[in-house]
N, C-alpha and C positions, 0 to 999 in steps of 0.2 A: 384038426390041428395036431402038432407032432411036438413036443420038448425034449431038448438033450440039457441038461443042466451040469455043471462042476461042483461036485459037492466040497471043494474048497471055499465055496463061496456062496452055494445054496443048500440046506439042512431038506428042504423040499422045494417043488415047483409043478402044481398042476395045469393043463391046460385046457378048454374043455369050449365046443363051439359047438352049439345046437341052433338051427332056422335061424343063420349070419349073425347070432350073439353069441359073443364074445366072455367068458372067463378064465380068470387066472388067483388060483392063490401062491403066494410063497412065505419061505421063512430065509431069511439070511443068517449064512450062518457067521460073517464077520462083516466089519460098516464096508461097504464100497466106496472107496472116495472116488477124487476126481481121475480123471483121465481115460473113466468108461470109457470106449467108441462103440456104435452099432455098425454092422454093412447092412444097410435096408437092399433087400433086392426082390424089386417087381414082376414078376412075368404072366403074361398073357396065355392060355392054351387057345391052339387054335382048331382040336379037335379031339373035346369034350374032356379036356384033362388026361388024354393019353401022354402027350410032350408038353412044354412051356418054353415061350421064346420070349426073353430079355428085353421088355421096355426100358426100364432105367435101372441104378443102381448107385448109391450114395453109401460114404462113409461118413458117420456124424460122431460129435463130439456128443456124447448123451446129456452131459449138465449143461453143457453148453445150449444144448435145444433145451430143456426143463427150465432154466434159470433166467434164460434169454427176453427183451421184451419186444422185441421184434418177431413179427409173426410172419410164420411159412407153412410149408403143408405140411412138415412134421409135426411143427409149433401146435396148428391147430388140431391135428390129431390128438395129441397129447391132453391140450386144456379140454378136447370133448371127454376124452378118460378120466380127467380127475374129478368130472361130474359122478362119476360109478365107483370110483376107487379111495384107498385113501395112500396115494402112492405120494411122495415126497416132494413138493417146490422146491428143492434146491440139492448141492450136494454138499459134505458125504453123508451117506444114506446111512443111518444106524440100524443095526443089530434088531430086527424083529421081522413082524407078522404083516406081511401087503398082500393087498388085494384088489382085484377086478371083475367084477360082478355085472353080468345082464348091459355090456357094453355092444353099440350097435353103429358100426359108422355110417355117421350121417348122411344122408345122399349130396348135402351140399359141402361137405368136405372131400368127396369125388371130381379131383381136378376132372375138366371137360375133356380133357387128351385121351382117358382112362371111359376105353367102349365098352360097351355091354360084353357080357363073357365072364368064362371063370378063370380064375386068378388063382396066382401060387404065392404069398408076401413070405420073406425069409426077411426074419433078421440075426445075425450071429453078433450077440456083445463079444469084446472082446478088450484086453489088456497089448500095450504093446505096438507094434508095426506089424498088419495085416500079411500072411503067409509069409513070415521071418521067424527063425529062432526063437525069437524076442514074442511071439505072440502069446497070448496066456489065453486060452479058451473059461467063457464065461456060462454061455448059455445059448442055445440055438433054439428058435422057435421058425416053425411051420404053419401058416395060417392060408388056408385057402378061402376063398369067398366068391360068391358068385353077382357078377354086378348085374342090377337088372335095368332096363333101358326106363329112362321118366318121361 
């Protein structure tokens, strides 16, 4: 896995993915309120990670999924993290130290759509209207994973 972070907003941000687990530390360097968005974007390689081709792709309000009680497949991504982490329930997020430790997504939070293969997950936070002026870059993360057939 790969991070770009804005050190307007983050003081650090490690990323670190050994046999499909998942860590993250960070330090904030001021609260994030609301109006985070993420662009989650999925793709597929179809020939062993040389290219990737575009299953889906979602812009989300990020407290909006965190705070939300209505459950979706980000939703539940999320609550399987806050079992490994002690990442915030709600927004704005204050000024400190989070973390993600020995997170591992679960085989049954793999919608069925989503086949065996290796995988590219981008998400870019971001401030703003997505490729406008007005965007404020937050943080880009790379997560590759490889799904295995059950």
């Amino acid at each position: 896995g790969q991070c770009r972070f804005s050190t307007t907003h983050f003081e650090n941000f490690t990323l670190e993915i050994i046999n499909n687990t998942l860590s993250m530390d960070m330090t904030t360097a001021k609260t994030i309120p609301r109006g985070l968005k993420v662009l989650i974007d999925v793709q597929l390689s179809l020939d062993k990670g040389k290219s990737y081709q575009r299953l889906f792709a979602h812009i989300l309000d990020t407290c909006a999924v965190v705070s939300s009680l209505r459950t979706n497949l980000f939703k539940s991504w999320f609550e399987s993290m806050l079992q490994h982490s002690n990442f915030m329930h709600n927004c704005p997020v204050p000024v400190g130290h989070y973390f993600l430790h020995d997170w591992k997504l679960d085989s049954q939070l793999v919608p069925k759509y989503m086949l065996p293969g290796d995988y590219c997950v981008t998400a870019h936070f971001f401030y703003g209207k997505h490729k406008s002026k007005q965007e404020e870059h937050v943080l880009d993360l790379d997560v590759y994973a490889l799904v295995k057939a059950t």
